[in-house]
C-alpha positions in Angstrom: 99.7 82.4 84.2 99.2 81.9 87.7 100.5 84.3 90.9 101.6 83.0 94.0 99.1 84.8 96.5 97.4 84.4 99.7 94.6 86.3 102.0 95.3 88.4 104.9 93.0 90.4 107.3 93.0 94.3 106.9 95.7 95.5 110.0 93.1 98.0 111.6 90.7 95.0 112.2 89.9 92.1 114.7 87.8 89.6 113.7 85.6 87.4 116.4 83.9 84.0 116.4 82.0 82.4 119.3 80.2 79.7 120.0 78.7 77.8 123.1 78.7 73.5 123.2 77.9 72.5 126.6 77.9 75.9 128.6 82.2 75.9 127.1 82.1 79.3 125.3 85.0 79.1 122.8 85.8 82.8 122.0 88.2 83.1 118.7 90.1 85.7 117.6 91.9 86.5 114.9 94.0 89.2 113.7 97.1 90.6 111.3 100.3 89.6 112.4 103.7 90.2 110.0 105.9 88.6 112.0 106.2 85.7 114.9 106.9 88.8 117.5 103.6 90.4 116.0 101.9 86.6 116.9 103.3 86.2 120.3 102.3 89.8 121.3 98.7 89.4 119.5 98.2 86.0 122.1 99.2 88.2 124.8 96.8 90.4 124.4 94.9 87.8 124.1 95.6 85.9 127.4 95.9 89.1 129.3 92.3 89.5 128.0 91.0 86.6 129.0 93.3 85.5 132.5 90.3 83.5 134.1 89.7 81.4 130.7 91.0 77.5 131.3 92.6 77.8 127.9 93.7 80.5 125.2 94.5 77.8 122.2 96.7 80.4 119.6 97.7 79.1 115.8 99.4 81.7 113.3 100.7 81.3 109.6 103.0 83.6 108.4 103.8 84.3 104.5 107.6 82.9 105.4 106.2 80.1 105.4 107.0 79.8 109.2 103.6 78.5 111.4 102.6 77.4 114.7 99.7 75.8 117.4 100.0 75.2 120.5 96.7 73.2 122.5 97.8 74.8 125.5 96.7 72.1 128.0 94.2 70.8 125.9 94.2 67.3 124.3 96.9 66.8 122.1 96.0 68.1 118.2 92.4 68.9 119.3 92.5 72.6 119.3 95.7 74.0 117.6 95.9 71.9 114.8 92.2 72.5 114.1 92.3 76.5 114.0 95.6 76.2 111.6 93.9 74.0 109.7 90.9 76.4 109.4 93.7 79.3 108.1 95.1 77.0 105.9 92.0 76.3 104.2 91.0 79.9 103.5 94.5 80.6 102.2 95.6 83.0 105.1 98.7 84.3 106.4 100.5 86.9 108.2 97.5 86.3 111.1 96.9 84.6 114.2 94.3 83.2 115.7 93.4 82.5 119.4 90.5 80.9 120.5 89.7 81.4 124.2 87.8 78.6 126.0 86.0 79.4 129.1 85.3 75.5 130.9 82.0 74.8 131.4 82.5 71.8 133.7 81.4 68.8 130.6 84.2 67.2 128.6 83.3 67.2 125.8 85.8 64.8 123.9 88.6 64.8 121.0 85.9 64.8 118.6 84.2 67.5 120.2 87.1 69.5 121.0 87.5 69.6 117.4 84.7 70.6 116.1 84.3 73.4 118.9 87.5 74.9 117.8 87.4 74.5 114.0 84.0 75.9 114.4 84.7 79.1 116.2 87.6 79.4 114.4 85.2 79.7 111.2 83.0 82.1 112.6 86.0 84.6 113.3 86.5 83.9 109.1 83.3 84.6 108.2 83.5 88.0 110.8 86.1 89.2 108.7 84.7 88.4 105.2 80.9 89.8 106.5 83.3 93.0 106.9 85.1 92.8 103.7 88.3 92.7 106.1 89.8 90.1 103.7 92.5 91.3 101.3 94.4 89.6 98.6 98.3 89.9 99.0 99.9 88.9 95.3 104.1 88.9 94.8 104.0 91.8 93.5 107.3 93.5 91.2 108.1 97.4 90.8 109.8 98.7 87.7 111.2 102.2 87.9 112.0 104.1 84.7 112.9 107.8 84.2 111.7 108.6 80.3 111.7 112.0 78.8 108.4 114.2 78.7 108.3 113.2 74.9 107.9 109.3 75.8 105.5 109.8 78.8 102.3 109.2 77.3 103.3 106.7 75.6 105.1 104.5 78.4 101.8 105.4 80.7 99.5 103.5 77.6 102.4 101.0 77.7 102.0 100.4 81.0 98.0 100.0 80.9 98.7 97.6 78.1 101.0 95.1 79.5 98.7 94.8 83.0 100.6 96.7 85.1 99.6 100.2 87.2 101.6 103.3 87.7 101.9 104.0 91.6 104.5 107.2 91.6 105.0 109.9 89.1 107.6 112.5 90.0 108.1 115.2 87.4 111.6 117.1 87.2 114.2 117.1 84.5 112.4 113.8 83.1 109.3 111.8 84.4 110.5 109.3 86.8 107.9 106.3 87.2 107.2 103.7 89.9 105.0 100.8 88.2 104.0 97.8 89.3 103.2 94.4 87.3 101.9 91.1 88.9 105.9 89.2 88.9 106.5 87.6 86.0 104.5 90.0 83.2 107.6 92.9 84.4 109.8 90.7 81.9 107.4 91.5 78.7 107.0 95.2 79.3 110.7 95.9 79.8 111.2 93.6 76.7 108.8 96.1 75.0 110.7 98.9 75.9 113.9 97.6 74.5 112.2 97.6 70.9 110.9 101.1 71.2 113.9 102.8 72.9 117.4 103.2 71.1 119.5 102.1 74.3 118.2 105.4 76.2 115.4 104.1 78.2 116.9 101.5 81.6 114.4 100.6 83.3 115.5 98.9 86.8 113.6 95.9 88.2 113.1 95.3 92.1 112.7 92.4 94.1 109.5 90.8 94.0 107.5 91.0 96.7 104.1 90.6 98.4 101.9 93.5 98.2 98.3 94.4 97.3 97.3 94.6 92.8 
């Protein structure tokens, strides 16, 4: 069975990419960004950064769904377009990415507009995965279940057997557990613990969501 997932960079890392066509430099950098505040503040940075560049061309994806480029004053889909496109292909989201160009009086073109930005763009990507910054976000679903001490080590092989991973054990009166399964293989462990339980083992199901497995 296949899980929804996508690729993110690691929060407590910026990634850079530059390269140099025709004494332009085009400076790209990308980082984590949860939300489209997160984006517009991360391009502030940016542009606050680099004030004397001609452009600061940003792109982010977030795992909404929700996207956007902007050229800023460049040619019309020859510089935002380009870096989404470069997210898109590596499966990213929740991160923005601003490539900075500093003008270095040739005009280079659409074409090579382009190319400059898709290219720097891909160097900031390859930053990131030279520095195992990359992490794998899957939709993720907790289960949490209170058995008695009697059950325990039997749920926690259960657990292990159906794929999923115990994150939270809290020991009182009975051993209340916080597991988590990749969403959709929840439904055959709690199915399981139907046939082995007599009624007195509820297990309660969360919303999915997107987390690291």
């Amino acid at each position: 069975m296949e899980h929804p997932s996508y690729k993110t960079l690691r929060s407590d890392f910026e990634a850079v990419g530059e390269i140099e066509d025709r004494r332009s430099r085009f400076i790209a950098q990308l980082a984590h960004t949860e939300s489209e505040d997160e984006a517009h503040a991360f391009i502030a940075v940016v542009r606050s950064r680099h004030h004397d560049a001609r452009h600061n061309v940003p792109a982010w994806v977030l795992s909404d769904g929700r996207e956007r480029c902007s050229d800023d004053g460049e040619p019309s889909r020859t510089a935002g377009m380009p870096i989404l496109e470069v997210l898109h292909g590596a499966g990213l989201a929740d991160v923005c990415c601003v490539v900075t160009r500093y003008f270095g009086g040739t005009l280079l073109g659409p074409g090579g507009l382009v190319r400059a930005y898709t290219a720097a763009a891909q160097i900031a990507l390859t930053d990131a995965e030279k520095n195992n910054s990359l992490v794998e976000m899957r939709l993720v679903t907790r289960v949490m279940l209170s058995v008695p001490y009697t059950r325990y080590e039997r749920i926690r092989h259960m657990v292990s057997d159906f794929g999923g991973k115990i994150v939270r054990s809290d020991f009182g009166a009975e051993v209340l557990l916080a597991m988590d399964f990749k969403s959709g293989e929840e439904m055959a462990f709690v199915d399981a613990l139907k046939e082995l339980g007599s009624g007195d083992l509820a297990p309660t199901v969360e919303a999915p969501r997107f987390d690291t497995f």
